[in-house]
FILOZA-474272 format. One record per atom (N, C-alpha, C, O, CB): residue in three letters; x, y, z. Coordinates in steps of 0.2 Angstrom, whole numbers, plus 2048, in hexadecimal, padded with zeros to 3 digits. Atoms other than C-alpha are relative to their C-alpha. Glycine has a CB too. Example, Ala and Ser with C-alpha at 12.3 -4.5 7.8 and 13.67 -1.06 7.14 Angstrom:
BEGIN
ALA8047FA800
ALA83E7EA827
ALA804806800
ALA809805803
ALA7FB800806
SER7FC7FA7FF
SER8447FB824
SER7FC805803
SER7FF80B804
SER8028027F9
# end
This chain:
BEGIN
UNK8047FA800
UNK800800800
UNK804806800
UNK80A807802
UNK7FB800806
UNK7FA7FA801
UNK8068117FC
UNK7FF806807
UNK7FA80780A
UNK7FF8067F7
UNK7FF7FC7FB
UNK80C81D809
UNK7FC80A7FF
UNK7FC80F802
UNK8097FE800
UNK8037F9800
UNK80282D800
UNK7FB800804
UNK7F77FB806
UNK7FE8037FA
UNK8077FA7FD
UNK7F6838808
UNK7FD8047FC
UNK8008087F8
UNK802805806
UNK8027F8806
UNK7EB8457FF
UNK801806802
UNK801808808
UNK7F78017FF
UNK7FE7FB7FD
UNK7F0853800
UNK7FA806802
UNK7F5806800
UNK8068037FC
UNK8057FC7FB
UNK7E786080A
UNK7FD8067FA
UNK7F78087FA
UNK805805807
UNK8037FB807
UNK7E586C7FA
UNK8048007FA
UNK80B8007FA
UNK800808802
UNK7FC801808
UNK7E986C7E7
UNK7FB8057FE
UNK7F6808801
UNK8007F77FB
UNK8027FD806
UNK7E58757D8
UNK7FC7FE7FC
UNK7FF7FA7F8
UNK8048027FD
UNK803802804
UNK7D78727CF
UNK8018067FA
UNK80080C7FA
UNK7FA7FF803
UNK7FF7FE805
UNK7DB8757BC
UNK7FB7FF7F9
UNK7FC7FA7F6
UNK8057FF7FF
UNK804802804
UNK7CE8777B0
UNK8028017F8
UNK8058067F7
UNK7FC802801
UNK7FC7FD807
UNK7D287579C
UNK7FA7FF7FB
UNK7F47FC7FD
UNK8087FB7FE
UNK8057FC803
UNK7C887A78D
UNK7FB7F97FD
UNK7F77FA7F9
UNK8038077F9
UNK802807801
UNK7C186878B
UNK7FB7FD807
UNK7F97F7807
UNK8077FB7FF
UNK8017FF7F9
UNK7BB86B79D
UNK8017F8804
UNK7FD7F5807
UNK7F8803801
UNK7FC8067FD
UNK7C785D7A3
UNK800806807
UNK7FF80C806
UNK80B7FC7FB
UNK7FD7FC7FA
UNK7CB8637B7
UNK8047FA802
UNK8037F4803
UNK7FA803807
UNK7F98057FF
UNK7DB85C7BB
UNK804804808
UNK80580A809
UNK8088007F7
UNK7FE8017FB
UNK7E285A7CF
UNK806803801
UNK8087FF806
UNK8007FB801
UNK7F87FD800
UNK7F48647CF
UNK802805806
UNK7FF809809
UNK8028047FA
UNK7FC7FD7F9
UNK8008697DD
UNK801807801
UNK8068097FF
UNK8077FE801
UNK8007F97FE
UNK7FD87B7E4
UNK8068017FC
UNK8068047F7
UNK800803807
UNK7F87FC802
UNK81287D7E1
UNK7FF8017FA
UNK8048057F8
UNK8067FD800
UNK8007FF807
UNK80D87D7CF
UNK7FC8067FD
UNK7FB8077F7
UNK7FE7F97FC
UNK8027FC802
UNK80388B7CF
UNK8058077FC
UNK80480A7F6
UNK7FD800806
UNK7FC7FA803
UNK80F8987CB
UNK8038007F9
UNK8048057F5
UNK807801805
UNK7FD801807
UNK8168907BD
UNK7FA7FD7FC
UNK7FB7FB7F7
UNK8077FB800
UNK807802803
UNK80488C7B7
UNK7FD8077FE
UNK7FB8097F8
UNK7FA7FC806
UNK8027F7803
UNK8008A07B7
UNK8048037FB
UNK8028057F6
UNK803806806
UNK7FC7FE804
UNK80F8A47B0
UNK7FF7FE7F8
UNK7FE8027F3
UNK8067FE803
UNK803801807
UNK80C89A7A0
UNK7FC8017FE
UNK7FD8047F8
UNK7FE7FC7FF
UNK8067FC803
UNK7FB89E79F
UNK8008057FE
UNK7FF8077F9
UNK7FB800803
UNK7FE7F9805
UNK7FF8B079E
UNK8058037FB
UNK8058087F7
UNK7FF803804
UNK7FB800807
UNK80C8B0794
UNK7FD7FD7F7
UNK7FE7FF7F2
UNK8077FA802
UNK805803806
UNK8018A5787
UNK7FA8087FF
UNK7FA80A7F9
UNK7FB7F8804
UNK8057F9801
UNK7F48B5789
UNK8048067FE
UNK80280A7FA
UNK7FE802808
UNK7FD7F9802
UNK8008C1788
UNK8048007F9
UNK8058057F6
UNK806802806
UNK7FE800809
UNK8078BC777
UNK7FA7FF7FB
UNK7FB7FC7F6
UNK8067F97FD
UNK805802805
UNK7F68BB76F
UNK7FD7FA800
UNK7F97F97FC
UNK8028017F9
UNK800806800
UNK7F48AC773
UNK8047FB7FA
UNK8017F77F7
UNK7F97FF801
UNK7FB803805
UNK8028A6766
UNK8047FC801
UNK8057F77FE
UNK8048037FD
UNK7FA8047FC
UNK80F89E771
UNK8007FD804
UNK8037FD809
UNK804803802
UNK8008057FA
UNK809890779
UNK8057FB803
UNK8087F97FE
UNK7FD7FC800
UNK7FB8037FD
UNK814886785
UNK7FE7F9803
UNK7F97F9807
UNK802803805
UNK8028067FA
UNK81287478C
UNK803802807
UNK809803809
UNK8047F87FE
UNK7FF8007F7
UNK8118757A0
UNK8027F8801
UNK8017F47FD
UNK7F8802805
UNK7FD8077FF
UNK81A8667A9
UNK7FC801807
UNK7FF807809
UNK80A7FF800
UNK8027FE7FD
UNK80F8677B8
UNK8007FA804
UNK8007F5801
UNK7FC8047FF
UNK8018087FE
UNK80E85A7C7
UNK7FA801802
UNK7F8807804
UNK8057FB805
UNK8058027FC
UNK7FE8517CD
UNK7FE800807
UNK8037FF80A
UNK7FF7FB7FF
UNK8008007F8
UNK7F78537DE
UNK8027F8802
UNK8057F8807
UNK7F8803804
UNK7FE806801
UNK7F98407DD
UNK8077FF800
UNK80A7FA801
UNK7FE7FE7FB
UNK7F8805802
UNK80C8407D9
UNK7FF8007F8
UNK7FA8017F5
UNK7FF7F6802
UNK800801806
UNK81183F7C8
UNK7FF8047FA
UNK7FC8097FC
UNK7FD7FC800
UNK7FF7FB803
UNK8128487B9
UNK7F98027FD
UNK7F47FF7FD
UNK8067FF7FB
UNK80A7FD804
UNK8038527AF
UNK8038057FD
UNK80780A7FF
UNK7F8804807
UNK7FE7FC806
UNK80685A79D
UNK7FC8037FD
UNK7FA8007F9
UNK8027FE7FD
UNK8047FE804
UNK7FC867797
UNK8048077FC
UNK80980A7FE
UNK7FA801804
UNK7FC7F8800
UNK7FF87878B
UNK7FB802803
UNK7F67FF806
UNK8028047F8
UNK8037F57FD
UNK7F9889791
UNK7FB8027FE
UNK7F7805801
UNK8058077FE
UNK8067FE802
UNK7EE88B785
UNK7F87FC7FF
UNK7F37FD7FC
UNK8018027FC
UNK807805802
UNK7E287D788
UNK7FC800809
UNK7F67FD80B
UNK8047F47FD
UNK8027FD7F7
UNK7E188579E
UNK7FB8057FF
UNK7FC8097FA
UNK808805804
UNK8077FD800
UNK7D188D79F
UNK7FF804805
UNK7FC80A805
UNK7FB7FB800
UNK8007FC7F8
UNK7D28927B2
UNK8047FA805
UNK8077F5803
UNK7F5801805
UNK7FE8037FB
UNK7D888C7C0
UNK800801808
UNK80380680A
UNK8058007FF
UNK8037FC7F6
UNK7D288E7D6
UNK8077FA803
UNK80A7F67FF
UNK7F47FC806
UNK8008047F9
UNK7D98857E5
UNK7FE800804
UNK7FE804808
UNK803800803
UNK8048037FC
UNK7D08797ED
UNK804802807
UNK80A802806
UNK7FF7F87FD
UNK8008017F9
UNK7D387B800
UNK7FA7FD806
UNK7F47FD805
UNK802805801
UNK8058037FF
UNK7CC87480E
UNK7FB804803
UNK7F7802807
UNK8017FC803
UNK8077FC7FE
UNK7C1884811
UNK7FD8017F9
UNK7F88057F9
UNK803809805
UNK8057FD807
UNK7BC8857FE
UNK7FE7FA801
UNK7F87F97FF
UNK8048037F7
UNK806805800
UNK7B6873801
UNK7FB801804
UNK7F5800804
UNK8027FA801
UNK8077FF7F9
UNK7AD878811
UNK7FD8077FE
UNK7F8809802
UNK80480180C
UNK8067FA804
UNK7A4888808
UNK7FE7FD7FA
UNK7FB8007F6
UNK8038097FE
UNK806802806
UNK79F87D7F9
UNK7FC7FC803
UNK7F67FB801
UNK8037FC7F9
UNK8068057FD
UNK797871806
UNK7FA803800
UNK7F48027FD
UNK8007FE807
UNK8067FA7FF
UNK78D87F80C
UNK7FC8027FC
UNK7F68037FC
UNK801806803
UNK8047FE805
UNK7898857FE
UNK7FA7FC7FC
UNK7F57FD7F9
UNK8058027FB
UNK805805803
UNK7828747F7
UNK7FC800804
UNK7F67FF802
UNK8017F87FF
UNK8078037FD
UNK778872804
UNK7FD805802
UNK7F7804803
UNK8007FC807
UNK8037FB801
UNK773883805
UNK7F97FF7FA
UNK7F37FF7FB
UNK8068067FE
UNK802801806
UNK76C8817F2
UNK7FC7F9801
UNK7F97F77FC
UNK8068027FA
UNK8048067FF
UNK7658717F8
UNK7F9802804
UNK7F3802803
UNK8047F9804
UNK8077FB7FA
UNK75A87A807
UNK7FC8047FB
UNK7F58047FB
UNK803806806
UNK8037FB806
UNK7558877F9
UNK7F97FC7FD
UNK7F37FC7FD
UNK8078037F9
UNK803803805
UNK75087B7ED
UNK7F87FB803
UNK7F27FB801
UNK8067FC7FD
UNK8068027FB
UNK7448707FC
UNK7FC804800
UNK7F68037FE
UNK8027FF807
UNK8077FD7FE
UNK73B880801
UNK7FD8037F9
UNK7F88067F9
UNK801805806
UNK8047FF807
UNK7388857ED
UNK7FC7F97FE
UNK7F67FA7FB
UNK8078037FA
UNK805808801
UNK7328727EB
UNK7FA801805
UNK7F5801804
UNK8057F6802
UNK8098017FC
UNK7258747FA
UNK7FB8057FE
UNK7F58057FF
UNK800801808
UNK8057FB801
UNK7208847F6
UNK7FC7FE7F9
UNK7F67FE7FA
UNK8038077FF
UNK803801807
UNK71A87F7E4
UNK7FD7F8802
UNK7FA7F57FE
UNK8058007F8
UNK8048067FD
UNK71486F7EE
UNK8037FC7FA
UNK7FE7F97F7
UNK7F7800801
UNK7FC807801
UNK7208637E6
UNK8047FD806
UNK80580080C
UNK8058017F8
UNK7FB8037FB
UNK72A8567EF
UNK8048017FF
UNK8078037FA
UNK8007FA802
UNK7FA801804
UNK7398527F3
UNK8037FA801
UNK8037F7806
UNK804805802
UNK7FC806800
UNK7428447EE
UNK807800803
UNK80B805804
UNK8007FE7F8
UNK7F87FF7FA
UNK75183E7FA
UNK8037FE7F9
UNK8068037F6
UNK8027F8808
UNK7FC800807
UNK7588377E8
UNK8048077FD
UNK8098077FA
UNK7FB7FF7FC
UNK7FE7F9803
UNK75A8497E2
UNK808801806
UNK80E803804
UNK7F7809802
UNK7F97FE7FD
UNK76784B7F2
UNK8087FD7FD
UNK80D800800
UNK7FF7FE807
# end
């Protein structure tokens, strides 16, 4: 068995294929840098990135196929909870009001 752990926060990278790929905060800098350099020439001069996985291991994309990019942390995961279930409560009392149900399925 392997000795990794997950790591506590990564980069979520989205690309224009809307792939979202797992990579290691340290790669951020050189993930910016690319991308705007790709921006800044017109978008003419794209680069392959050598970027690693939050996993370990290598991950190859160019610059111009980066769309956005956040970091996930464990307070952006604990305000997207809320938020789901916020927008789940919403959605219950808009279902009773129009006197539909609600299916536990939907959760």
């Amino acid at each position: 068995m392997s000795d990794w752990t997950p790591p506590e926060s990564w980069l979520v990278v989205l690309e224009d294929d809307s792939t979202a790929t797992h990579i290691d905060p340290a790669d951020e800098g050189t993930l910016d840098a690319a991308v705007t350099r790709y921006l800044e020439s017109g978008c003419t001069r794209d680069e392959l990135l050598c970027l690693t996985l939050s996993e370990g291991g290598p991950y190859r994309v160019l610059a111009s196929r980066v769309v956005g990019w956040w970091l996930n942390t464990p307070e952006h995961q604990m305000h997207n909870l809320m938020r789901k279930e916020a927008q789940k409560e919403a959605e219950k009392g808009r279902r009773a009001a129009l006197g539909l149900p609600w299916k536990e399925e939907d959760e």
